[in-house]
C-alpha positions in Angstrom: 7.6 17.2 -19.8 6.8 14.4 -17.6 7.5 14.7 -14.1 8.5 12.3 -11.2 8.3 12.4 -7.7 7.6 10.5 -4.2 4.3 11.7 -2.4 3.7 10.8 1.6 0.7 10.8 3.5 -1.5 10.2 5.9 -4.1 8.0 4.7 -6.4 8.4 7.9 -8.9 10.9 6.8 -8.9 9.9 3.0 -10.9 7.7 0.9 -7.4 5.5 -0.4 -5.4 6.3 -3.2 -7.8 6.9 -6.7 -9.9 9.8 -7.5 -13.6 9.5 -7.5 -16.4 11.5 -8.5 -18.1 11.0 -5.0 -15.6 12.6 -3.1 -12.9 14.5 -3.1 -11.2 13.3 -0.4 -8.7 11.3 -2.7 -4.9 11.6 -2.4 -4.8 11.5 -6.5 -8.0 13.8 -6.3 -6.1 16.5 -3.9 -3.2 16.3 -6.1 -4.8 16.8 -9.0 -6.7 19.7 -8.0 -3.3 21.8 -7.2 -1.9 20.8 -10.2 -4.5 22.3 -12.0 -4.5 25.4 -9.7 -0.8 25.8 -9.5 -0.3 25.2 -13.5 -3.5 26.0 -14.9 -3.4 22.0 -16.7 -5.8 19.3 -16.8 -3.1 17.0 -15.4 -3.3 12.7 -14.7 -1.3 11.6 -12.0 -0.2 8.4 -12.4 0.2 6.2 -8.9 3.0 3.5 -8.5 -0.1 1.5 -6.7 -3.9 2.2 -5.4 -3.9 2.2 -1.8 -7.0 2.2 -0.2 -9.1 4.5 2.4 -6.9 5.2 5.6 -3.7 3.7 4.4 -0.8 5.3 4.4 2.5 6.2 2.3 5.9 6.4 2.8 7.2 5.7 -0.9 4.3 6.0 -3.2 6.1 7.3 -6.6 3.6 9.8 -9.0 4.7 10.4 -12.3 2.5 13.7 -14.5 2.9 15.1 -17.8 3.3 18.6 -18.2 2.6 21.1 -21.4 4.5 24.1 -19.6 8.1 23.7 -18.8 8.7 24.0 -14.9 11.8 23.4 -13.1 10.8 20.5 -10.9 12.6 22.1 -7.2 10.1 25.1 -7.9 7.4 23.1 -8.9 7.2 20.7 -5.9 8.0 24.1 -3.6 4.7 25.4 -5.3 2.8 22.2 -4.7 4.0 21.6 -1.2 2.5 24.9 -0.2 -0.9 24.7 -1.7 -1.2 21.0 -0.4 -2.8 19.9 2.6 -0.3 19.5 5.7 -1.1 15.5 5.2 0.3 15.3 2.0 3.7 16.0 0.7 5.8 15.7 -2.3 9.4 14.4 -1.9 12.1 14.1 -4.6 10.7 15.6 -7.4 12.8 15.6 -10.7 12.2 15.4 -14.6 11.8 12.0 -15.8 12.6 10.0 -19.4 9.0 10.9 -21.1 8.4 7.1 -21.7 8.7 6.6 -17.6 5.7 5.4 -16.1 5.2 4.8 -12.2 2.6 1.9 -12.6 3.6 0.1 -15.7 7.5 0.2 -14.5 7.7 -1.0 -11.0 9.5 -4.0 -10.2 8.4 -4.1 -7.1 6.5 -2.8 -3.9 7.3 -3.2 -0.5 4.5 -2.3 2.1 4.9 -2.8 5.8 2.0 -3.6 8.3 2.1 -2.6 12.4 0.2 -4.5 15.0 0.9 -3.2 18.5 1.1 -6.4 20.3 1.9 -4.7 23.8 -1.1 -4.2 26.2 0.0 -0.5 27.0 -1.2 2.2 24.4 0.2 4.8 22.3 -1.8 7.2 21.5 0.3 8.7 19.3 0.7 6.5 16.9 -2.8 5.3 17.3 -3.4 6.2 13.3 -0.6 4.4 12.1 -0.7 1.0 14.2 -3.3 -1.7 14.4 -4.0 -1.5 18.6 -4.2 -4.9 18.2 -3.0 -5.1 22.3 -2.2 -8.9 22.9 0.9 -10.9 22.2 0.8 -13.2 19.4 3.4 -16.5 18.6 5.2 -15.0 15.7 7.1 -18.2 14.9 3.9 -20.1 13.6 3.3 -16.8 12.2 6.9 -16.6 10.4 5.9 -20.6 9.2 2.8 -19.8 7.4 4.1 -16.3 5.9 6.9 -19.6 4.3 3.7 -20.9 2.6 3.0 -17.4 0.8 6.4 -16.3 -0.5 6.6 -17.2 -4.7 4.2 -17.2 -7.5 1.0 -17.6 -6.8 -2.9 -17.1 -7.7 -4.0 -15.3 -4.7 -7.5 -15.0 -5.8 -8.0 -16.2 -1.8 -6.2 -12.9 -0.5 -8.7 -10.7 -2.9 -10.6 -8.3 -0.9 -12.6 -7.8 -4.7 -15.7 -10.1 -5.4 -15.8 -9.0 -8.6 -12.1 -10.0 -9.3 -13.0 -13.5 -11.1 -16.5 -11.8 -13.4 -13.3 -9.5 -14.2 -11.2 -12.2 -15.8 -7.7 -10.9 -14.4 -5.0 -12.6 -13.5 -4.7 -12.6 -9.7 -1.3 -14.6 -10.1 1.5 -12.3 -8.3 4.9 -12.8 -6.6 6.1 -12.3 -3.6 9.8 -12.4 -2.9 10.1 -11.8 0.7 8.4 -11.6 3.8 9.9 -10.6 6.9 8.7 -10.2 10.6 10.5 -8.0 13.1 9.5 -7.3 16.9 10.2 -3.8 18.2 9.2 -3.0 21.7 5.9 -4.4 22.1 5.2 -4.0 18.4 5.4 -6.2 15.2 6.3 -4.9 11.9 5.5 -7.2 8.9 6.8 -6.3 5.5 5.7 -7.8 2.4 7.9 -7.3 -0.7 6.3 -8.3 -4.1 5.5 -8.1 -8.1 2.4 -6.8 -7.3 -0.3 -6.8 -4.6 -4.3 -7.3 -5.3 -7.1 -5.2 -4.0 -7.1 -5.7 0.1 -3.9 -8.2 -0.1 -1.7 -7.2 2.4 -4.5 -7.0 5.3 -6.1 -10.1 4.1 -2.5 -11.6 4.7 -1.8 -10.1 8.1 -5.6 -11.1 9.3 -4.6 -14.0 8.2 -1.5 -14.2 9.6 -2.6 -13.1 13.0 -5.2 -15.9 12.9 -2.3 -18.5 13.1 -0.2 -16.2 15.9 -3.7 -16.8 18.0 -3.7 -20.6 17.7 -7.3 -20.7 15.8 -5.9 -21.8 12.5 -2.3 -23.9 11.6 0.2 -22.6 9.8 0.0 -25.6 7.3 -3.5 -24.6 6.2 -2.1 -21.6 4.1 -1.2 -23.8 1.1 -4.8 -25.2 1.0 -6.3 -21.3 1.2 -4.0 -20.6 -1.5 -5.6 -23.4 -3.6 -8.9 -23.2 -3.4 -9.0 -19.9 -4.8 -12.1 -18.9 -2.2 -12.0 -15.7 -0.3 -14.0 -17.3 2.3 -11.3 -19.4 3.2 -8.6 -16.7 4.1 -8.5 -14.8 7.0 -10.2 -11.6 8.0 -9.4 -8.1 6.7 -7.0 -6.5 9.1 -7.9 -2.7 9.4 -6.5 0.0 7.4 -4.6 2.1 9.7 -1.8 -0.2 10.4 -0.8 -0.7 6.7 2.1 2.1 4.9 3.2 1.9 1.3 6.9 2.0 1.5 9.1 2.2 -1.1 8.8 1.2 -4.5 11.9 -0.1 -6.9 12.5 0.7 -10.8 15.2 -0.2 -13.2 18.3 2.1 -12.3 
């Protein structure tokens, strides 16, 4: 029976989304290892998208085939209680055994926080990039113009291996918008598809042009010459949340 269900976390303390044989501090990894505890199954969780170490997730969407027949309310009860308190499983329901949560997403939608206010939160120190100084977010909305369509965004790769690889770095995005909320900007970037490091090569990039040291017209060049090295720098990890993710109804 194959499963379906929304899993949050905090990122912070976790080395990003995919299992690994040097740690176990994986989000797949932790799930995995309850499954196998709670159900007695070798079990692959499948992940709507691989986030890395410290990011977080609102939305990410799990899919996991099943031998034994569980009802899924008792199942994620089960799960949720074995778990560790920064993880949790939302929403979780039987799915059509051809669904898949990579291969069937539309699209992603992550959002990135830079706390542009000189006074702290300490709070949410985890989950925002204490970035501390304010930034002109109207050159910033201009270049984000330059990035929205179909594009090769080999530039935006955080992977140096990405063109030995031979894959297609070409990917979509429909929509980026910019919203300021009490000495705080949100940025959400909603696409096909998102490369290795893509969103916080964006927002370093980004916040290079809110700081005056590079113009927004540039972007179309970066996006051309296909070069890492003329991109921006990596914004950090704790600032960046997987949202939501959309399906076919």
């Amino acid at each position: 029976m194959n499963y379906r269900c929304i899993v949050q976390y905090d990122g912070t303390r976790y080395e990003g989304w995919q299992k690994q044989k040097r740690t176990e501090e994986t989000i797949q990894g932790k799930l995995v290892k309850t499954l196998r505890k709670i159900t007695g199954e070798e079990v692959q969780v499948i992940g709507a998208g691989r986030t890395d170490a410290g990011v977080h997730s609102l939305g990410q969407v799990v899919n996991f085939h099943l031998k034994g027949r569980w009802k899924a309310e008792e199942l994620e009860t089960a799960l949720n209680g074995d778990l560790p308190d920064d993880i949790a499983l939302k929403h979780m329901e039987t799915a059509e055994e051809r669904f898949h949560s990579r291969f069937g997403a539309l699209e992603k939608t992550y959002r990135y926080r830079i706390r542009t206010s000189t006074e702290k939160n300490v709070f949410e120190r985890r989950f925002v990039w204490q970035y501390g100084k304010p930034l002109d977010v109207e050159a910033m909305k201009k270049a984000a113009a330059f990035l929205i369509g179909t594009y090769d965004f080999t530039s935006f790769c955080g992977n140096k291996k990405m063109k030995k690889m031979k894959k297609s770095a070409v990917r979509c995005i429909s929509k980026i918008e910019m919203k300021e909320i009490k000495g705080e900007l949100q940025i959400d970037f909603t696409g096909d598809g998102f490369l290795q490091g893509m969103v916080r090569i964006l927002v370093g990039t980004l916040v290079e042009v809110g700081e005056g040291k590079r113009k927004a017209e540039s972007i179309p060049a970066v996006l051309e010459s296909r070069n890492r090295e003329k991109a921006g720098f990596t914004a950090p990890p704790q600032g960046l949340i997987l949202v939501s993710v959309r399906y076919e109804i």
